[in-house]
C-alpha positions in Angstrom: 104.6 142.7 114.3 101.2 142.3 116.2 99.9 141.2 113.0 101.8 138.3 113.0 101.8 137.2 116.3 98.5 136.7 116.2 98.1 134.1 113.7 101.1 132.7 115.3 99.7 132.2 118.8 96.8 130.9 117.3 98.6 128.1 115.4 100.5 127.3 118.9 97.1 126.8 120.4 96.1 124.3 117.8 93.2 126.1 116.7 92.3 128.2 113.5 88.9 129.1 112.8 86.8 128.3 110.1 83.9 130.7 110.6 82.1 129.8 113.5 83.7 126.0 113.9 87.3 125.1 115.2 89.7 123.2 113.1 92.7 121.6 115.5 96.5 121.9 114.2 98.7 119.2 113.4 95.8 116.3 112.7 95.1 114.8 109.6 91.6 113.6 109.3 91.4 111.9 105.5 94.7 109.8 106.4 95.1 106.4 108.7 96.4 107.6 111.4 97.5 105.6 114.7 98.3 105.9 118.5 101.3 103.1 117.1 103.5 104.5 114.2 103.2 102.2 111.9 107.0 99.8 111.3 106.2 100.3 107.7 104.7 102.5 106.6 104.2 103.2 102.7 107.1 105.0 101.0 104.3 107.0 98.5 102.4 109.6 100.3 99.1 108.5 100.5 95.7 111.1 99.8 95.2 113.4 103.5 98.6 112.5 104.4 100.1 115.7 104.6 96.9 118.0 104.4 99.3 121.3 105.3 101.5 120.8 102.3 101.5 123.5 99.8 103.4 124.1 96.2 103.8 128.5 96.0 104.1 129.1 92.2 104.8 131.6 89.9 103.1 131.9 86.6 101.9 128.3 87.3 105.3 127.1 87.5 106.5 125.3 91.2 108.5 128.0 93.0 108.9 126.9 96.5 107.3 124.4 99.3 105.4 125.7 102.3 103.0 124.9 104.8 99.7 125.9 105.9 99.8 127.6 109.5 96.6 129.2 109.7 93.5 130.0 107.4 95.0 133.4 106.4 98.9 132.4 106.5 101.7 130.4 104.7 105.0 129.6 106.0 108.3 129.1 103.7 111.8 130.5 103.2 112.8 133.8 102.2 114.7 132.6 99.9 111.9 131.8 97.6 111.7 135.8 96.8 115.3 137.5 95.5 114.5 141.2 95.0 114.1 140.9 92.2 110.9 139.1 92.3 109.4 141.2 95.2 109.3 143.4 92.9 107.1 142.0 90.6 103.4 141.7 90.6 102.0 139.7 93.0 99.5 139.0 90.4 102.2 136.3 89.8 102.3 134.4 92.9 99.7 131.8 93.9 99.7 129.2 96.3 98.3 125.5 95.2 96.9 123.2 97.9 94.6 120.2 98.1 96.3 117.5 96.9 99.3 115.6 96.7 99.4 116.1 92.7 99.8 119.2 91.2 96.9 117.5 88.9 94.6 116.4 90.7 90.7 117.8 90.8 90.4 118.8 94.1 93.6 121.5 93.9 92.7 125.2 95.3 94.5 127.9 94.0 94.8 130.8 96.4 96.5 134.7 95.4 99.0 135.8 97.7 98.1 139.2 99.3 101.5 140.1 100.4 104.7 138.7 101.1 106.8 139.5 104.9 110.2 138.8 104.7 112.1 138.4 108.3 113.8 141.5 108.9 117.3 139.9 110.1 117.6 138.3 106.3 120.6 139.1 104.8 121.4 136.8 101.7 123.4 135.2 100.8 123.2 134.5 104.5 120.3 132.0 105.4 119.9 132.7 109.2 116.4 133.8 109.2 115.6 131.9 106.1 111.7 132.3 106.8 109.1 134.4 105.1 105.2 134.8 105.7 102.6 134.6 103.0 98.8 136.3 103.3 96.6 134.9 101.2 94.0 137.0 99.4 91.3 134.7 100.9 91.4 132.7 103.6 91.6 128.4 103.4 88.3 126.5 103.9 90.0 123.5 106.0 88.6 120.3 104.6 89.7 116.6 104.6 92.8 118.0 102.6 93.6 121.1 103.8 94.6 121.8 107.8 97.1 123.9 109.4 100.3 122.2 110.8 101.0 122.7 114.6 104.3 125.1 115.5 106.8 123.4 117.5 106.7 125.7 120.9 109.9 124.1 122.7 112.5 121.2 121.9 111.0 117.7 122.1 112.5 114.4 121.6 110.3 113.1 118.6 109.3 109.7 117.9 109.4 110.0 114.0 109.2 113.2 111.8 109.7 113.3 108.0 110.8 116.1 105.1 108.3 116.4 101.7 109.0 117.6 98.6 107.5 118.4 95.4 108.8 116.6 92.2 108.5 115.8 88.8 107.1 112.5 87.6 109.9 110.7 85.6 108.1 110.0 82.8 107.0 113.8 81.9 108.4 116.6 80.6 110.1 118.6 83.4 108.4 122.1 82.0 105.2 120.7 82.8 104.4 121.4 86.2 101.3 119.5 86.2 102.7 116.0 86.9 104.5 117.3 90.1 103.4 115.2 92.8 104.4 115.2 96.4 107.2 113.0 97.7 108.4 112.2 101.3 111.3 110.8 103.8 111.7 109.9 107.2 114.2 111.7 108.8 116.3 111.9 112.5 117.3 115.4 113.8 120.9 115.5 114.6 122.8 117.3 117.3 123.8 121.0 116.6 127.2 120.1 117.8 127.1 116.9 115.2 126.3 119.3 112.4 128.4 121.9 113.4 131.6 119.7 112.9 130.4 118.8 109.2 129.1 122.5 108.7 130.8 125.5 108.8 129.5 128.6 110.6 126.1 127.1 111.6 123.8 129.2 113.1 122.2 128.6 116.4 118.7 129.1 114.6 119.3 126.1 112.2 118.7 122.4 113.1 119.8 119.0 110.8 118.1 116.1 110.0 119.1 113.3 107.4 117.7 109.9 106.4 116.6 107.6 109.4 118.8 104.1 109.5 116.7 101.4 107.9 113.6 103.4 105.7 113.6 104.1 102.1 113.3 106.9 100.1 114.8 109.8 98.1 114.8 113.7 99.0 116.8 116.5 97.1 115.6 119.1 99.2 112.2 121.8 98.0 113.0 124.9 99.4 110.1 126.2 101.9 108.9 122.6 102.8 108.2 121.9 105.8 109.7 119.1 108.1 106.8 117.9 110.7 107.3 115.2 113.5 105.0 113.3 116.0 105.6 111.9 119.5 104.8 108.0 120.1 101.0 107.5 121.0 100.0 110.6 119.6 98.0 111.6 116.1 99.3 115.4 116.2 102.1 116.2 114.0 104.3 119.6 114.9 106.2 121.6 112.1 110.1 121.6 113.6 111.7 123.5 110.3 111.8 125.0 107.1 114.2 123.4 104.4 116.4 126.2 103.5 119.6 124.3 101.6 121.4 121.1 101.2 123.1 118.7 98.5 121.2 115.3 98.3 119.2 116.6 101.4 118.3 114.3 103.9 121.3 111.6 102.5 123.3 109.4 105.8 126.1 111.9 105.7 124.7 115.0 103.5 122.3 116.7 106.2 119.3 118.7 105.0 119.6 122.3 106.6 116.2 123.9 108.3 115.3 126.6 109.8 114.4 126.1 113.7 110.5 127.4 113.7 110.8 127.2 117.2 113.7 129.7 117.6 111.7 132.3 115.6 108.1 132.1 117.4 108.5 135.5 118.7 108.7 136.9 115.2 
């Protein structure tokens, strides 16, 4: 597992190297950030916003969400790959990134080297939900691509949000091209909270529905990330991967993630 911790540690530092230079974790360069979250913020993601956000696809066709974590790596759920899948071609699998439109010019498509599955993953049990992707090449960070931070310990964050990936209204829901990227402000609720609307929830999952008083609409894209931010900083940290839910992220209906910082040692 050397292999992985590497790239790991290196994402908990907040650095990922671009040849010679340094790229820092969690920022986002392209978008308007502030010390002061904003009280209202736009409810469409805007261009840099979410620089780490990536659409894994097979055959072209949106698969799964997942997040940039280092120039080499991509974190999503196991889930995403059944068996039957795995064995496949990776040929198959590529991972889209660049943009938060599925048509926009400035899209990179990467080929997925291999794909690590956690060893304690047992479906239909979705414990250890999480899966690593090596790209063929590595990312050349720019205004819209940039590794997300990994949460190292619990924090009490000042505002954190789900994304997903979905289909323009208007279009035909075969064509991935008019995908674009959607998002939600959401609140983290206690394990024992969840527990009592949950049954059997593991210690490694964390909930999080709609904050009281935004807008918005998420279903839940399996892989995405969900990233949060402390008051008076610009650094965002990834806190989970979306694993399952009905009407995720709903007052009532709690999306389900994966705790990245219960698997770190992974």
């Amino acid at each position: 597992m050397l292999q992985l911790l590497i790239p790991l540690l290196m994402a908990l530092k907040g650095r990922a190297q671009k040849t010679s230079d340094e790229v820092h974790c969690g920022y986002r360069p392209k978008f308007s950030n502030s010390t002061v979250l904003q009280a209202h913020e736009l409810l469409n993601v805007q261009d840099g916003e979410f620089p780490w956000q990536v659409s894994i696809q097979i055959s072209q066709k949106h698969l799964c969400g997942g997040s940039i974590i280092h120039r080499w790596w991509v974190l999503t759920a196991a889930h995403c790959f059944p068996r039957t899948l795995l064995e496949m071609t990776l040929e198959n699998i590529t991972v889209v990134m660049g943009s938060r439109t599925l048509k926009d010019s400035r899209l990179e498509r990467k080929q997925v080297q291999k794909i690590i599955i956690h060893k304690d993953y047992e479906p239909p049990h979705l414990d250890s939900d999480l899966s690593l992707l090596l790209l063929a090449t590595p990312v050349q960070f720019n205004n819209f691509k940039m590794p997300i931070c990994l949460q190292k310990k619990e924090k009490i964050w000042g505002r954190c949000w789900m994304t997903e990936w979905v289909m323009a209204p208007s279009y035909d829901r075969k064509d991935n091209f008019n995908m674009y990227l959607q998002k939600l402000r959401v609140v983290q609720i206690t394990w024992r909270d969840c527990s009592q609307r949950v049954d059997h929830l593991s210690r490694n999952m964390l909930c999080a529905w709609q904050e009281l008083g935004t807008k918005g609409n998420c279903q839940g894209d399996s892989g995405a990330p969900m990233v949060c931010t402390i008051h008076g900083s610009r650094r965002l940290f990834q806190v989970g991967v979306f694993s399952w839910g009905i009407r995720s992220g709903f007052r009532g209906r709690p999306g389900m993630f994966v705790s990245v910082a219960q698997f770190l040692p992974w």
